[in-house]
TIPA-148980 format. One record per residue (C-alpha): residue number from 1; x, y, z. Coordinates in Angstrom, 1 decimal. Last residue first. Example, Ala and Ser with C-alpha at 12.3 -4.5 7.8 and 13.67 -1.06 7.14 Angstrom:
<rs>
R     k     east    north       up
R     2     13.7     -1.1      7.1
R     1     12.3     -4.5      7.8
</rs>
This chain:
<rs>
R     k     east    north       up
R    92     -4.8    -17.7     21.0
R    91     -3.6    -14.0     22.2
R    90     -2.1    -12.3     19.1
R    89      1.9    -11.1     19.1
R    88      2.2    -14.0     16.6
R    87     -0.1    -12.4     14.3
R    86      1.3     -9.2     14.8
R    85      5.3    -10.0     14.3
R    84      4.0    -12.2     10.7
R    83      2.3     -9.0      9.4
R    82      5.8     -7.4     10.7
R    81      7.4     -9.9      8.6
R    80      5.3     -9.7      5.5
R    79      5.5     -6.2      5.6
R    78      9.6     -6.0      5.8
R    77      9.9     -8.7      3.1
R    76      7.7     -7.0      0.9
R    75      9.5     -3.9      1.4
R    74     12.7     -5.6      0.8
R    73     11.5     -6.9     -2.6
R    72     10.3     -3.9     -3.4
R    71     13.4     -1.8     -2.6
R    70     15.8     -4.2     -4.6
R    69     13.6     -4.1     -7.7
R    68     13.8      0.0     -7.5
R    67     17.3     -0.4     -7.3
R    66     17.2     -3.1    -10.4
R    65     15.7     -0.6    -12.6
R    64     17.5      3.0    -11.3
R    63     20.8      1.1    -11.9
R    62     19.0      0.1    -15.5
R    61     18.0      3.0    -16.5
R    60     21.7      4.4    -15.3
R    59     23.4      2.1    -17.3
R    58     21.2      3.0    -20.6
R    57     21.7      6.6    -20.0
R    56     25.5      6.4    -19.6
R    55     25.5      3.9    -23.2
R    54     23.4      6.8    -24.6
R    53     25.3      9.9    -24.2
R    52     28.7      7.9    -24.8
R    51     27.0      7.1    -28.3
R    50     25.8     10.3    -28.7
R    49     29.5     12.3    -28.1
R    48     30.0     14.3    -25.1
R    47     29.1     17.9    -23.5
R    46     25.9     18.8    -25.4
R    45     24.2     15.2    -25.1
R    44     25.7     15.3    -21.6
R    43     23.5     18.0    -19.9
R    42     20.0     17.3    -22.2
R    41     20.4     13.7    -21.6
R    40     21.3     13.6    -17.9
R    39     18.2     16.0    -17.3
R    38     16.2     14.0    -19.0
R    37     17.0     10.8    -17.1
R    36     16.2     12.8    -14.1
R    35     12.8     14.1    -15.8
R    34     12.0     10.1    -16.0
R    33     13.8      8.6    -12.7
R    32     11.3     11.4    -10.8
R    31      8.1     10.3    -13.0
R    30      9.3      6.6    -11.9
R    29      9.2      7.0     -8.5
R    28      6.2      9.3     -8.6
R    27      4.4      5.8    -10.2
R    26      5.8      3.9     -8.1
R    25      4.7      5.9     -5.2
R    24      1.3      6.5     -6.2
R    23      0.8      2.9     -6.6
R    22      2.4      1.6     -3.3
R    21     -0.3      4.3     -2.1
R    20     -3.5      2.3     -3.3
R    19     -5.7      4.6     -5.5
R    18     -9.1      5.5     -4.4
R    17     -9.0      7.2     -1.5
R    16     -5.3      8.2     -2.4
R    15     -6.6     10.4     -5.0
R    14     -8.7     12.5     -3.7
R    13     -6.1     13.4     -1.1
R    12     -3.5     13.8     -3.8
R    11     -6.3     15.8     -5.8
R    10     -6.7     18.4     -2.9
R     9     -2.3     18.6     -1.9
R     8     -2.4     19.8     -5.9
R     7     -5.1     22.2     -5.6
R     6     -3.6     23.9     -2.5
R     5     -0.2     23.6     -4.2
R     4     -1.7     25.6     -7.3
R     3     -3.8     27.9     -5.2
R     2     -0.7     29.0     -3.0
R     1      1.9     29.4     -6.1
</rs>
């Protein structure tokens, strides 16, 4: 378990010099909404009908859709306004 978490924390740290984090954490973001989806699925498919199966998954893709719409925006608004904080902050 030591060598594969070694190797793993290794390529994250390769990869963040070249890919941008907002990247890395979408795209974690999504792997987790993914095997959580799955999850759901593989629980409910056994326990209730298809349809039900599939009308819960489709709510919850999109819940998970428009939350991860509503963080971005905010985040955008957070870095544009502390972008706007330091320029003000500035000597002229």
């Amino acid at each position: 378990m030591l060598v594969a978490d070694g190797t793993g924390i290794i390529v994250v740290v390769v990869l963040c010099k070249h890919i941008p984090q907002r990247t890395i954490k979408w795209f974690s973001a999504g792997i987790f909404v993914i095997f959580g989806l799955a999850g759901v699925y593989e629980v409910l498919s056994v326990k209730i009908a298809l349809v039900y199966t599939g009308l819960i998954l489709l709510l919850l893709i999109a819940s998970s859709v428009s939350a991860m719409i509503i963080l971005a925006r905010k985040q955008r608004q957070n870095e544009k306004f502390n972008q706007d904080a330091v320029c003000k902050s500035k000597p002229a």
